[in-house]
Structure formats: structure tokens, C-alpha cells
Backbone bond lengths (Angstrom), bond angles and torsions (degrees), N, CA, C in turn:
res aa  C-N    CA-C-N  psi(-1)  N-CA   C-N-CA  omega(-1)  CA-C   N-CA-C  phi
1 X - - - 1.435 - - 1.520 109.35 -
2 X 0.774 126.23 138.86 1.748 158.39 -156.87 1.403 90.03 -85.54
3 X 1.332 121.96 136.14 1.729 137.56 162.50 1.431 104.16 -116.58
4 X 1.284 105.51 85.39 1.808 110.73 155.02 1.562 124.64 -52.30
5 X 1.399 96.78 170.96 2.130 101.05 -148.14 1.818 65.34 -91.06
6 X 1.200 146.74 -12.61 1.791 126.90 -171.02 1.472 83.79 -74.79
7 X 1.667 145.00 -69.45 0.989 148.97 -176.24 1.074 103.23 -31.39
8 X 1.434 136.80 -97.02 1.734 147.83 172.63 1.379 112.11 1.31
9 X 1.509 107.10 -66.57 1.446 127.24 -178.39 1.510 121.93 -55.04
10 X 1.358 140.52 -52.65 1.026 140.07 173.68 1.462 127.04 -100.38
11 X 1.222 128.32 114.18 1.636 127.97 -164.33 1.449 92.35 -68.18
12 X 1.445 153.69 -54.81 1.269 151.42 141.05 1.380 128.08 16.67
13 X 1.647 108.45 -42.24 1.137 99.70 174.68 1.586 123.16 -117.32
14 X 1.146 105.49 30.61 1.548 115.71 -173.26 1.169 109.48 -86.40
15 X 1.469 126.84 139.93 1.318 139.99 -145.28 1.869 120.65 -66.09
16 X 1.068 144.98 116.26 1.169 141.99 -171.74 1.230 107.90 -62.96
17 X 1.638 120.02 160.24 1.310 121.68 -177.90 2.146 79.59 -100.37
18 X 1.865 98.65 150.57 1.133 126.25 177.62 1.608 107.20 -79.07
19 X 1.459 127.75 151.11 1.232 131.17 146.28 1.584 112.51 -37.28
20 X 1.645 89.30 -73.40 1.632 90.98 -152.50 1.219 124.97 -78.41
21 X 1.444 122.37 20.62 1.478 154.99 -161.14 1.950 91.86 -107.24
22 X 1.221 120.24 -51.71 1.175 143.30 -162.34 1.588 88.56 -73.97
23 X 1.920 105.39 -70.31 1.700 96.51 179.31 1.342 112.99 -50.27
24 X 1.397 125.35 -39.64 1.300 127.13 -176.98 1.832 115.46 -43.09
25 X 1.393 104.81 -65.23 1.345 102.57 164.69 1.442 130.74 -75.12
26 X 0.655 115.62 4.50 1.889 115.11 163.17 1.206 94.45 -90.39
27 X 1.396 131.56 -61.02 1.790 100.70 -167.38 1.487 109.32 -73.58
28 X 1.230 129.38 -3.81 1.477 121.04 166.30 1.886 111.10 -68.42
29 X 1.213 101.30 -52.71 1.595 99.14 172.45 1.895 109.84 -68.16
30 X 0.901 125.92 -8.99 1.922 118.28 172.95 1.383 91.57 -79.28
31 X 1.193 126.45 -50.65 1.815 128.86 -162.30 1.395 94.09 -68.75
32 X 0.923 146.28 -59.06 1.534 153.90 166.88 1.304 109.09 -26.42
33 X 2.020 123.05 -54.60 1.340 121.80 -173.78 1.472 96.32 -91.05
34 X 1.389 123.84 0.95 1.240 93.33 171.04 1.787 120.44 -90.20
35 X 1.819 88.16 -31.92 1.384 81.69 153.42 1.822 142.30 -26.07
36 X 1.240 85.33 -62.89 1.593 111.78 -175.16 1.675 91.58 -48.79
37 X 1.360 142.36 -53.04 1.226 135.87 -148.37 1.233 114.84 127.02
38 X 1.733 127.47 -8.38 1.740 113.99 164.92 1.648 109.38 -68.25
39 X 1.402 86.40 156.01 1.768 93.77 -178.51 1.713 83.31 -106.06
40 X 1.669 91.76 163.63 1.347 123.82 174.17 1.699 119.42 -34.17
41 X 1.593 80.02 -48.67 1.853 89.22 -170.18 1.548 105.65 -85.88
42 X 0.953 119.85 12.61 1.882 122.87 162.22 1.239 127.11 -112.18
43 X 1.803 107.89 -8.32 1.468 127.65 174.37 1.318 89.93 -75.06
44 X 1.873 120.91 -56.57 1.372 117.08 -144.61 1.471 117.53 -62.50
45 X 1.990 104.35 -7.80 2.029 115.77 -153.49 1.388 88.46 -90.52
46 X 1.401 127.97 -26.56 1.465 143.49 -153.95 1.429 124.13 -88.14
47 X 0.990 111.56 91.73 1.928 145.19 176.13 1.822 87.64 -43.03
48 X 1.240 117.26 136.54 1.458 118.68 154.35 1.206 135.03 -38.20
49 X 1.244 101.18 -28.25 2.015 102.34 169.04 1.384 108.69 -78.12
50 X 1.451 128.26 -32.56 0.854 137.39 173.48 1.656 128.07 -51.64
51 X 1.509 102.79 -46.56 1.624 104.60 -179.81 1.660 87.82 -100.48
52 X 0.944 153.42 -3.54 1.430 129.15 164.76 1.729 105.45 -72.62
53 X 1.708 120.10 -42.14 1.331 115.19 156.21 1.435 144.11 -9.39
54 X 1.805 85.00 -54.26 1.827 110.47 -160.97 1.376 91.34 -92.29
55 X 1.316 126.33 -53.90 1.440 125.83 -179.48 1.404 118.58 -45.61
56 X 1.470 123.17 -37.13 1.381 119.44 155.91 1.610 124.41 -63.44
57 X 0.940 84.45 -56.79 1.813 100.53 168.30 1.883 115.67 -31.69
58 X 1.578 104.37 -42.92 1.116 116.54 -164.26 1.528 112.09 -88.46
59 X 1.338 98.79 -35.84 1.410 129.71 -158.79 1.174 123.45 46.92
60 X 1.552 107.36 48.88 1.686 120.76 -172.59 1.820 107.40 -95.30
């Protein structure tokens, strides 16, 4: 996809990050720690900084 000089030019109009893009990747990283061995009920205590943490941590 093509980046026009209207894009370039104004910081204003540069593209927003989506919600469900966001939900999208958080439940991709829970399936990942669950992989690893977290159970459900330690995903559910876990703030987003939190499982992006463990996911490094894990390196799953």
C-alpha cells in the first residue's frame, strides 16, 4: 500500500491503532502463556503489562 505526501505531511492524520486488533493480540499472547503452562485462573489476575512480562520471560 502506497503512502501519499497528504499522509507524510500531517502527523494528524496517521492511522489509529484499532480496539479489536489490540483484543486480537492479547488473546494471542494468553494462548501462548497458556501454552507455556499458566492456567486460566492466573491469566484472568493479569493486567496487560503483566502477560506481555511473562511472555518475554517465557519466551513463548
Amino acid at each position: 500500500m502506497r503512502i501519499r505526501r497528504a499522509m507524510r505531511k500531517k502527523p494528524l492524520r496517521r492511522p489509529v491503532k484499532k480496539p479489536r486488533l489490540k483484543r486480537q493480540r492479547l488473546m494471542q499472547q494468553k494462548k501462548r502463556l497458556v501454552g507455556a503452562g499458566f492456567t486460566d485462573d492466573q491469566l484472568k489476575h493479569m493486567n496487560t503489562k503483566q502477560i506481555r512480562a511473562a511472555i518475554q520471560e517465557t519466551g513463548a
